[in-house]
Biopython code that builds the backbone (N, CA, C, O; Angstrom):
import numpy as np
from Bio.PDB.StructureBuilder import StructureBuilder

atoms = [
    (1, "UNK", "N", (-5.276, 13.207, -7.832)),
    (1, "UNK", "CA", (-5.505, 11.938, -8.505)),
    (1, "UNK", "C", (-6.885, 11.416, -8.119)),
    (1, "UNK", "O", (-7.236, 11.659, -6.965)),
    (2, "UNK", "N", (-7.573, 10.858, -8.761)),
    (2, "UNK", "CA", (-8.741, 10.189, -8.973)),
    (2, "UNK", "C", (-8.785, 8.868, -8.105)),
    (2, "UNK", "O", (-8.025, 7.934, -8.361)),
    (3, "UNK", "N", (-9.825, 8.814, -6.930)),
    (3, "UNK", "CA", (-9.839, 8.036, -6.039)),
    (3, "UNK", "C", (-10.129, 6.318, -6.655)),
    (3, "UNK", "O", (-10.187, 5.295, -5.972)),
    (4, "UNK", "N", (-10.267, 6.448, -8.062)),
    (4, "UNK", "CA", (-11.042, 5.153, -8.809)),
    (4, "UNK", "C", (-9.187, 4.603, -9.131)),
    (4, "UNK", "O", (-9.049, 3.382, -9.206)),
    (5, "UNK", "N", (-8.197, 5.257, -9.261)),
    (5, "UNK", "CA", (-6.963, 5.082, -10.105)),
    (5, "UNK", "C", (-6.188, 4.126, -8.210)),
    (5, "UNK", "O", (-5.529, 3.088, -8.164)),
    (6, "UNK", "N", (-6.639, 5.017, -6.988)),
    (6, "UNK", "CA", (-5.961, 4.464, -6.165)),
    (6, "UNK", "C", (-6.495, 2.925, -5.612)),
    (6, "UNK", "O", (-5.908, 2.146, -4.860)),
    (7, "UNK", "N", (-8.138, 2.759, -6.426)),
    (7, "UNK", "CA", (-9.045, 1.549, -5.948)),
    (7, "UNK", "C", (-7.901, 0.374, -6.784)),
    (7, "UNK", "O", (-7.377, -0.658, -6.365)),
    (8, "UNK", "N", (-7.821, 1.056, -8.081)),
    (8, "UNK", "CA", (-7.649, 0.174, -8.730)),
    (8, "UNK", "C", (-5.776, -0.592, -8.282)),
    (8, "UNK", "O", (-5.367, -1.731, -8.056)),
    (9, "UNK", "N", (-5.184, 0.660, -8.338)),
    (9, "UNK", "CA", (-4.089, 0.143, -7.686)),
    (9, "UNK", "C", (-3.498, -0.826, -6.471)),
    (9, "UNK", "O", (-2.530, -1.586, -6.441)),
    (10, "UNK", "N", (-4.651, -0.415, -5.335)),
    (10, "UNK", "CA", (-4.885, -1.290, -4.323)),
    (10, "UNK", "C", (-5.221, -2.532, -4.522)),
    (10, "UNK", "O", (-4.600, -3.434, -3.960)),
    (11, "UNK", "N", (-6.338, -2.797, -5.418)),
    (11, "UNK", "CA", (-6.645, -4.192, -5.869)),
    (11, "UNK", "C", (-5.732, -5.013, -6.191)),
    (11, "UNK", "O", (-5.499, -6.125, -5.717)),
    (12, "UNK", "N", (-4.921, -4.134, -7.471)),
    (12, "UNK", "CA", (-3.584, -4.775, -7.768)),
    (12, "UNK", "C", (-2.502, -5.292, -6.820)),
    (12, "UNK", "O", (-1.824, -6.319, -6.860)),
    (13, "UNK", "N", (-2.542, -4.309, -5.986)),
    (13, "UNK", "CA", (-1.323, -5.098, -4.462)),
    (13, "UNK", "C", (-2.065, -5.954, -3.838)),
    (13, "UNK", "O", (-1.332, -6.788, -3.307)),
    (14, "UNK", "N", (-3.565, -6.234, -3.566)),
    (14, "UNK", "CA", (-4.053, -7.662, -3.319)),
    (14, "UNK", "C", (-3.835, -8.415, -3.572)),
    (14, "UNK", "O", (-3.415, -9.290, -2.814)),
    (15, "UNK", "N", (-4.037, -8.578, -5.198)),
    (15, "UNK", "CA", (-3.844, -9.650, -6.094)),
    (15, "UNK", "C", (-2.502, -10.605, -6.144)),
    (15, "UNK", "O", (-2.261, -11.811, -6.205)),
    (16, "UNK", "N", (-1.640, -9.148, -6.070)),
    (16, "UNK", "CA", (-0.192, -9.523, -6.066)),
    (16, "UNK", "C", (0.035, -10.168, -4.614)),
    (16, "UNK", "O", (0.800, -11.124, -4.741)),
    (17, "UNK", "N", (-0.196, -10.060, -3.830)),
    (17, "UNK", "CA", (-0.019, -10.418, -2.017)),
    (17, "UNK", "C", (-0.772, -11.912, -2.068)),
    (17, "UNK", "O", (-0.296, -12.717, -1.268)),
    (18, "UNK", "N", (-1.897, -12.408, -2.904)),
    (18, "UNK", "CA", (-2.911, -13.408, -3.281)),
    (18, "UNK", "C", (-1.651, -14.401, -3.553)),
    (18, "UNK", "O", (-1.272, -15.301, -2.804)),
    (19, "UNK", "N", (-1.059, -13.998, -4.881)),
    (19, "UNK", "CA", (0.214, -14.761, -5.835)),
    (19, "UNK", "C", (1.134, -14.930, -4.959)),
    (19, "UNK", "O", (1.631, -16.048, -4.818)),
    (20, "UNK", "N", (1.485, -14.008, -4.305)),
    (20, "UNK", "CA", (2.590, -14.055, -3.429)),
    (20, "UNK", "C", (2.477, -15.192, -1.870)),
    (20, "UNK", "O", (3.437, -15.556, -1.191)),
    (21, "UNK", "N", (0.802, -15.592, -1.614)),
    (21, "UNK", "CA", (0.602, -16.461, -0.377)),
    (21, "UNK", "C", (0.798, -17.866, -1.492)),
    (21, "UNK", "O", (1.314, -18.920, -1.120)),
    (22, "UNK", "N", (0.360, -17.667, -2.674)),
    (22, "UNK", "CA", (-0.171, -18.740, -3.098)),
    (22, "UNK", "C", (1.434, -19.464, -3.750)),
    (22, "UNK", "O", (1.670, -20.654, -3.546)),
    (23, "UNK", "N", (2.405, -18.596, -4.505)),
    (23, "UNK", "CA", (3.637, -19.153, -4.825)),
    (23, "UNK", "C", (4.176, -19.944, -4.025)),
    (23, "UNK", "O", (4.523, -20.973, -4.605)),
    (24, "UNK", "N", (4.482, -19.934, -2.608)),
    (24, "UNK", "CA", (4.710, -20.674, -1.439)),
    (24, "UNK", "C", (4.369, -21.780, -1.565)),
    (24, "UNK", "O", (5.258, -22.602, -1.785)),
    (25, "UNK", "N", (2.960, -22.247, -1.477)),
    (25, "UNK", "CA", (2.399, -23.848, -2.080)),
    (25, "UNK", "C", (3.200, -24.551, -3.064)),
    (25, "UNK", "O", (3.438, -25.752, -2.934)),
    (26, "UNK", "N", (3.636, -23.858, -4.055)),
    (26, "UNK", "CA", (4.014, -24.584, -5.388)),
    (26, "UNK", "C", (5.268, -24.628, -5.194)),
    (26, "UNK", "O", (5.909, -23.745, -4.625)),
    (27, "UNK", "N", (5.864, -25.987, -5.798)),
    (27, "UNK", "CA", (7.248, -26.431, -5.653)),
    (27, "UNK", "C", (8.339, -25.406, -6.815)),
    (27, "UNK", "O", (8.811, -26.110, -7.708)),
    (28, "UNK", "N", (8.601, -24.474, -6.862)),
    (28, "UNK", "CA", (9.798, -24.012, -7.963)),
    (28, "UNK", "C", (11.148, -24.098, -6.923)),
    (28, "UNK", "O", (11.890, -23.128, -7.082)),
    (29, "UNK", "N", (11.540, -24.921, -6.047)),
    (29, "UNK", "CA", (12.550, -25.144, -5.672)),
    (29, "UNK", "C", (13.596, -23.401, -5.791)),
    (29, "UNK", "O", (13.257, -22.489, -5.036)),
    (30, "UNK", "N", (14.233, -23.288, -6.323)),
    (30, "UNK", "CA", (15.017, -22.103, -5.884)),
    (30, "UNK", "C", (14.502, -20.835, -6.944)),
    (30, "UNK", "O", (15.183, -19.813, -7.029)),
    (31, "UNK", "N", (13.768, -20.933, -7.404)),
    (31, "UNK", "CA", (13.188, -20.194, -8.101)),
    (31, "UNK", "C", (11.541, -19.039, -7.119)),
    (31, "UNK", "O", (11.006, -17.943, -7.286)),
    (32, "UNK", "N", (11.411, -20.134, -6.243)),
    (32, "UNK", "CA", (10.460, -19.695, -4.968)),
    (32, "UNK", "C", (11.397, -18.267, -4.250)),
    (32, "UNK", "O", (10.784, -17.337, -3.725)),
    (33, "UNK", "N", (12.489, -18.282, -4.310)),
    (33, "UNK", "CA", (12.403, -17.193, -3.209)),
    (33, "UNK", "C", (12.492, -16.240, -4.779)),
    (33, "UNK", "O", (11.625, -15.368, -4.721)),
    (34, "UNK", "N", (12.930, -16.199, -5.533)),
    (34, "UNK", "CA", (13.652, -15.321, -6.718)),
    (34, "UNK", "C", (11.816, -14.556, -7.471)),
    (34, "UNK", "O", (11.665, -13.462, -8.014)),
    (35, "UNK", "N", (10.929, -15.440, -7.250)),
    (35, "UNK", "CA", (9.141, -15.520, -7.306)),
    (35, "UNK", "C", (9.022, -14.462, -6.647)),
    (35, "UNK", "O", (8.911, -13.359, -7.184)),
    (36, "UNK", "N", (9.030, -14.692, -5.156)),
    (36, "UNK", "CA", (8.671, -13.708, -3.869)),
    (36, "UNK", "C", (9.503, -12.564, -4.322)),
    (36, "UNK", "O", (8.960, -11.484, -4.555)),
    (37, "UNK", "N", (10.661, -12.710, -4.448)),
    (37, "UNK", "CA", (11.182, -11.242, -4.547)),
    (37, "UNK", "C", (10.969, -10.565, -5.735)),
    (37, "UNK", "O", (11.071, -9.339, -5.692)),
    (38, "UNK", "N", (10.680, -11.129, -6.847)),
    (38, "UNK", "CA", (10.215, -10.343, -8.050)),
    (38, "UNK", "C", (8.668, -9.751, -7.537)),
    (38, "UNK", "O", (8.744, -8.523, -7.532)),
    (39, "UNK", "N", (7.505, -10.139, -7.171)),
    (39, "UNK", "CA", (6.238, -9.649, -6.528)),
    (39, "UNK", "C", (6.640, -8.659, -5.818)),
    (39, "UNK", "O", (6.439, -7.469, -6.062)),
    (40, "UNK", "N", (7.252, -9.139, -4.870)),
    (40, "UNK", "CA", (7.735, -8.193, -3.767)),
    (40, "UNK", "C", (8.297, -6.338, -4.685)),
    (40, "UNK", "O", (7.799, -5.218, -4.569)),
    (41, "UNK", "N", (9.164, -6.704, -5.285)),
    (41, "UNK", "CA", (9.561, -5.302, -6.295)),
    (41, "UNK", "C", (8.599, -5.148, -6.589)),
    (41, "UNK", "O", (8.252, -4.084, -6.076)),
    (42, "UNK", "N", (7.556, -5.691, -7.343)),
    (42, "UNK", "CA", (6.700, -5.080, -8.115)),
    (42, "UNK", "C", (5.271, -3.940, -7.526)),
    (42, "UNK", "O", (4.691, -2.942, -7.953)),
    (43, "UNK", "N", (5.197, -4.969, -6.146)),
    (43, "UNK", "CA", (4.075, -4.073, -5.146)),
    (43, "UNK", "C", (5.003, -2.896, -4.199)),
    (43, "UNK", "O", (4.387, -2.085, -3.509)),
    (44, "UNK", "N", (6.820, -2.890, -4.249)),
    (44, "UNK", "CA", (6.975, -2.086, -3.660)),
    (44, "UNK", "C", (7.002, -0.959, -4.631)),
    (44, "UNK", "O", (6.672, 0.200, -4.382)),
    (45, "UNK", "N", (7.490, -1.491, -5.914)),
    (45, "UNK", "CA", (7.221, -0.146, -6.706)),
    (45, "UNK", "C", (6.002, 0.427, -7.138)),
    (45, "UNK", "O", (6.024, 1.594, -7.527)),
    (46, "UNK", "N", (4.725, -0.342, -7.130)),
    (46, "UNK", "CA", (3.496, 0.307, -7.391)),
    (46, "UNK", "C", (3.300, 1.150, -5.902)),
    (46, "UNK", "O", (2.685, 2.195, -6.116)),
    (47, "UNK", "N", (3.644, 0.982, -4.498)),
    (47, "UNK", "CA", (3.724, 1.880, -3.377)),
    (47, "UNK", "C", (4.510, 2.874, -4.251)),
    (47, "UNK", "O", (4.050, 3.651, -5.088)),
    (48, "UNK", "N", (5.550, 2.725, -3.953)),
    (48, "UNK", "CA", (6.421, 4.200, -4.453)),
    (48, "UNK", "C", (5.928, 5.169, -5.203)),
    (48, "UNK", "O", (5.976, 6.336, -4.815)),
    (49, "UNK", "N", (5.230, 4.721, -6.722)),
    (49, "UNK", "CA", (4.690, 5.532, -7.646)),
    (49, "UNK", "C", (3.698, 6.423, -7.462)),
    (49, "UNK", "O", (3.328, 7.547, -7.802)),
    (50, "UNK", "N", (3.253, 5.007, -6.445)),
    (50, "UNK", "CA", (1.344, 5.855, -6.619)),
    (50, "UNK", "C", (0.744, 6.117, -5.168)),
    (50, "UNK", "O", (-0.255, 6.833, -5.091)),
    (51, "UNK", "N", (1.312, 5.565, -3.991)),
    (51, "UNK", "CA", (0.780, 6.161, -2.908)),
    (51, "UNK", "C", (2.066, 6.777, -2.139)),
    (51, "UNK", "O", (1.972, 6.951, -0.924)),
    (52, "UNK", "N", (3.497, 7.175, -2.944)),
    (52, "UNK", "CA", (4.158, 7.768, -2.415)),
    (52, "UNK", "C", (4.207, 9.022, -3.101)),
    (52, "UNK", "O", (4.749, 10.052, -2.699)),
    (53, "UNK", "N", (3.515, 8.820, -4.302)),
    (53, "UNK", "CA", (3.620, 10.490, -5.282)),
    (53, "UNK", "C", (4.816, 10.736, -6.077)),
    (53, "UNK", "O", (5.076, 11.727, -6.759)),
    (54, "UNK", "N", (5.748, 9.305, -5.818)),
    (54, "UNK", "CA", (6.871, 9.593, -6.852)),
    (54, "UNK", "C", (6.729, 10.106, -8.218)),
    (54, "UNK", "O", (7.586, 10.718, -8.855)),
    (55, "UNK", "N", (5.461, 9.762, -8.621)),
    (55, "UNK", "CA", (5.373, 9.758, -10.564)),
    (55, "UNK", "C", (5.141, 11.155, -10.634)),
    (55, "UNK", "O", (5.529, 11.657, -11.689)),
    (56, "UNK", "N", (4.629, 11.912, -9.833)),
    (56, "UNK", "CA", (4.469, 13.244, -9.671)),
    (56, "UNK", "C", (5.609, 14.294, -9.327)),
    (56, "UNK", "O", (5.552, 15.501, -9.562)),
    (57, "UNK", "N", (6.468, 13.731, -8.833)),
    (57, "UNK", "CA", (7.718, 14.207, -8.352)),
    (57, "UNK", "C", (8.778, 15.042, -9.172)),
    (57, "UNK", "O", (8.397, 15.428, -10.278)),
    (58, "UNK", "N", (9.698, 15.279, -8.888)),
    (58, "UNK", "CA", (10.754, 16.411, -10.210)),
    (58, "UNK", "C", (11.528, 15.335, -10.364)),
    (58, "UNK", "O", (11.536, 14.306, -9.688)),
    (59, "UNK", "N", (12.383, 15.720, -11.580)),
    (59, "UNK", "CA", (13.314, 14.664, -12.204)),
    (59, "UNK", "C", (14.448, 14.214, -11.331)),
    (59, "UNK", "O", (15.035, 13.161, -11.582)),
    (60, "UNK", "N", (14.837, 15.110, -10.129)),
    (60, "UNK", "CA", (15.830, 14.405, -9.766)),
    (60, "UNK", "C", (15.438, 13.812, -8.537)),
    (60, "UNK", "O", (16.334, 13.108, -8.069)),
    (61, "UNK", "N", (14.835, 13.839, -8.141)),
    (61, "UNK", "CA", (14.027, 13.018, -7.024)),
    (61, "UNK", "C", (13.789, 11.849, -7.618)),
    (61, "UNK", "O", (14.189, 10.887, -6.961)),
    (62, "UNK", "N", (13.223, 11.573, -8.737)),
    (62, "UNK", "CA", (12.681, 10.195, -9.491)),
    (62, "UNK", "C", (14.327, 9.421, -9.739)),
    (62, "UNK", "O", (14.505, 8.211, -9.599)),
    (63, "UNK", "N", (15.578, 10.549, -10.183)),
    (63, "UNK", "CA", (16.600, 9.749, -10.489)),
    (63, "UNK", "C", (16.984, 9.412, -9.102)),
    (63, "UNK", "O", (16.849, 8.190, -9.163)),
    (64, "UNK", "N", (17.414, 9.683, -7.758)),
    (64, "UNK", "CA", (17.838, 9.657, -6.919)),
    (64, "UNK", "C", (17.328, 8.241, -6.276)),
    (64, "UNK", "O", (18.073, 7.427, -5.730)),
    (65, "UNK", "N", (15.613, 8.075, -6.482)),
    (65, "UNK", "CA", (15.107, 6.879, -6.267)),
    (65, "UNK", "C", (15.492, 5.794, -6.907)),
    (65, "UNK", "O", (15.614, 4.740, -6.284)),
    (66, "UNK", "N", (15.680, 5.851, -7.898)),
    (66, "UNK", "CA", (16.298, 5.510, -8.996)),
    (66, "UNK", "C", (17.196, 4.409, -8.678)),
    (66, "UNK", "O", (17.073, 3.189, -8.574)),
    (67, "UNK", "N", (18.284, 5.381, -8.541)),
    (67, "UNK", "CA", (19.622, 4.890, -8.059)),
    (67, "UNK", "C", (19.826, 4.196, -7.062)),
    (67, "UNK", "O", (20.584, 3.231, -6.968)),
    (68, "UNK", "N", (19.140, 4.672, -6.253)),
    (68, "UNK", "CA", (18.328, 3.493, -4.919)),
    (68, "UNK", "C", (17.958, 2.638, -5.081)),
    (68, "UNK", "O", (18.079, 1.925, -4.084)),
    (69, "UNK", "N", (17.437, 2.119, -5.960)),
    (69, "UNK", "CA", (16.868, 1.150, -6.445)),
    (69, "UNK", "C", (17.585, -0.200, -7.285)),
    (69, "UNK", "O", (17.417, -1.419, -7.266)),
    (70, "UNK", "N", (18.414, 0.689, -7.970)),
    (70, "UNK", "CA", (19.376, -0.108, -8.729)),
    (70, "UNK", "C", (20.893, -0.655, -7.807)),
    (70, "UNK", "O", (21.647, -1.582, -8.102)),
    (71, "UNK", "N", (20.970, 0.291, -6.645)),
    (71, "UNK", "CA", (21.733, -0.445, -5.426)),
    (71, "UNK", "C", (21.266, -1.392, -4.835)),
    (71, "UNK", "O", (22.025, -2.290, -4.471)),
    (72, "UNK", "N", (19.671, -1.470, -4.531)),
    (72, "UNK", "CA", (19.117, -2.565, -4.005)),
    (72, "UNK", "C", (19.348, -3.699, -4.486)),
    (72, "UNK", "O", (19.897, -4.541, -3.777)),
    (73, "UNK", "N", (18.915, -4.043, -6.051)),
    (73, "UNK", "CA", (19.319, -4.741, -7.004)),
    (73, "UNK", "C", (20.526, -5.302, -6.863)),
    (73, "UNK", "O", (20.621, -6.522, -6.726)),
    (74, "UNK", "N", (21.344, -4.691, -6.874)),
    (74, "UNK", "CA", (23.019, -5.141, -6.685)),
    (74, "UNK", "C", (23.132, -5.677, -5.640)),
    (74, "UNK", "O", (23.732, -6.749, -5.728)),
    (75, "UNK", "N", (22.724, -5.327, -4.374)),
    (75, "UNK", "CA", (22.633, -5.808, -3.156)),
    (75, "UNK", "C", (22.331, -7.043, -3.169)),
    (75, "UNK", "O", (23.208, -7.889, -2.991)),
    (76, "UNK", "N", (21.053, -7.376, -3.380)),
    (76, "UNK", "CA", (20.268, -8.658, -3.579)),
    (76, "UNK", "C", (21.462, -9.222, -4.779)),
    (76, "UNK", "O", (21.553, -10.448, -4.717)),
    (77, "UNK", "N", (21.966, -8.883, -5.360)),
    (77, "UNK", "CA", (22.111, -9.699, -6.696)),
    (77, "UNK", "C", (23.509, -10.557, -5.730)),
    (77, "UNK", "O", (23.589, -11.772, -5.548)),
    (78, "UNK", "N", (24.512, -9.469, -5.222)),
    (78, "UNK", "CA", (25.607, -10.035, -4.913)),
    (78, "UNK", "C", (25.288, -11.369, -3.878)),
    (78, "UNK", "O", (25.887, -12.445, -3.907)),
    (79, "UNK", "N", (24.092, -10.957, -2.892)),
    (79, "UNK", "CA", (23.955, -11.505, -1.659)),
    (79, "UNK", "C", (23.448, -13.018, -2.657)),
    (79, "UNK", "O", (23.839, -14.079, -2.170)),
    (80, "UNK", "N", (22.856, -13.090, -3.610)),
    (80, "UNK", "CA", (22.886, -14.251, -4.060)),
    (80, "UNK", "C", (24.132, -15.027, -4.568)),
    (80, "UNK", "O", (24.388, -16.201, -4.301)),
    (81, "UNK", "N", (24.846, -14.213, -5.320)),
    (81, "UNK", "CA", (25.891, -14.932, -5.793)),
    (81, "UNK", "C", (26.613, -15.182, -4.504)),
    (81, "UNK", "O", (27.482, -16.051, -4.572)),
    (82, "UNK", "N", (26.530, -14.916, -3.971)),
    (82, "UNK", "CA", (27.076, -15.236, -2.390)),
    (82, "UNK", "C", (27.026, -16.725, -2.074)),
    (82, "UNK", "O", (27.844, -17.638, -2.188)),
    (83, "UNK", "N", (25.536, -16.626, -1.554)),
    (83, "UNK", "CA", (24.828, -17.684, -1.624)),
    (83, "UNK", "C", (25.347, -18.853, -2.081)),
    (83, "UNK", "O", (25.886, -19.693, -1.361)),
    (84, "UNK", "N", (25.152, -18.959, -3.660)),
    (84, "UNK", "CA", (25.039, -19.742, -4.828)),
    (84, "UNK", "C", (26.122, -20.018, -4.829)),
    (84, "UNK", "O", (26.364, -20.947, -5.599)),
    (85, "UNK", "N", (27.428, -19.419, -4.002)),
    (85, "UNK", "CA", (28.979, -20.575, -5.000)),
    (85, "UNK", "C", (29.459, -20.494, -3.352)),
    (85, "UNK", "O", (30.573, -20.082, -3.027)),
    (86, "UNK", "N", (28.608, -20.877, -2.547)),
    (86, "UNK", "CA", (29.288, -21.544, -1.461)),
    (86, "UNK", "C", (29.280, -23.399, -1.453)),
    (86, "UNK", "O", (29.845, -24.015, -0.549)),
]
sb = StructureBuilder()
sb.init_structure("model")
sb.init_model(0)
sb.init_chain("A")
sb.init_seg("    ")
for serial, (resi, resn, name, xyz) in enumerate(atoms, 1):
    if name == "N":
        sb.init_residue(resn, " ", resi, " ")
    sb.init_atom(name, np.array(xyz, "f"), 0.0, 1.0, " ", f" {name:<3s}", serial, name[0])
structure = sb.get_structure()
């Protein structure tokens, strides 16, 4: 891969880490942590793709992550509804 594709990617997890100091300041009341954790996915999945070599990877390696991923999801999802109807 082309060292200009990993500049650019890096920049992007700056930017995102920038949004992510700066969301904190701003009042979205419960929507602030749900903020952080959407960023948060988004720079862990640009790691995964592109400085872990996933996108390069065989198909079942990509599904396996996959699925990992979509447990996480559930995880977080329940641990909110958790949360939310106490």
């Amino acid at each position: 891969m082309p060292y200009r594709l990993y500049a650019v990617v890096l920049l992007l997890l700056l930017v995102l880490t920038f949004i992510s100091i700066a969301i904190t300041d701003i009042n979205l009341g419960a929507f602030t942590v749900v903020g952080a954790l959407l960023l948060a996915s988004i720079k862990s999945g640009l790691v995964l793709v592109y400085f872990m070599h996933l996108k390069f990877d065989k198909a079942y390696i990509q599904i396996m992550v996959g699925m990992v991923f979509i447990l996480f999801i559930a995880i977080v999802l329940v641990t909110f509804f958790d949360y939310y109807f106490r």
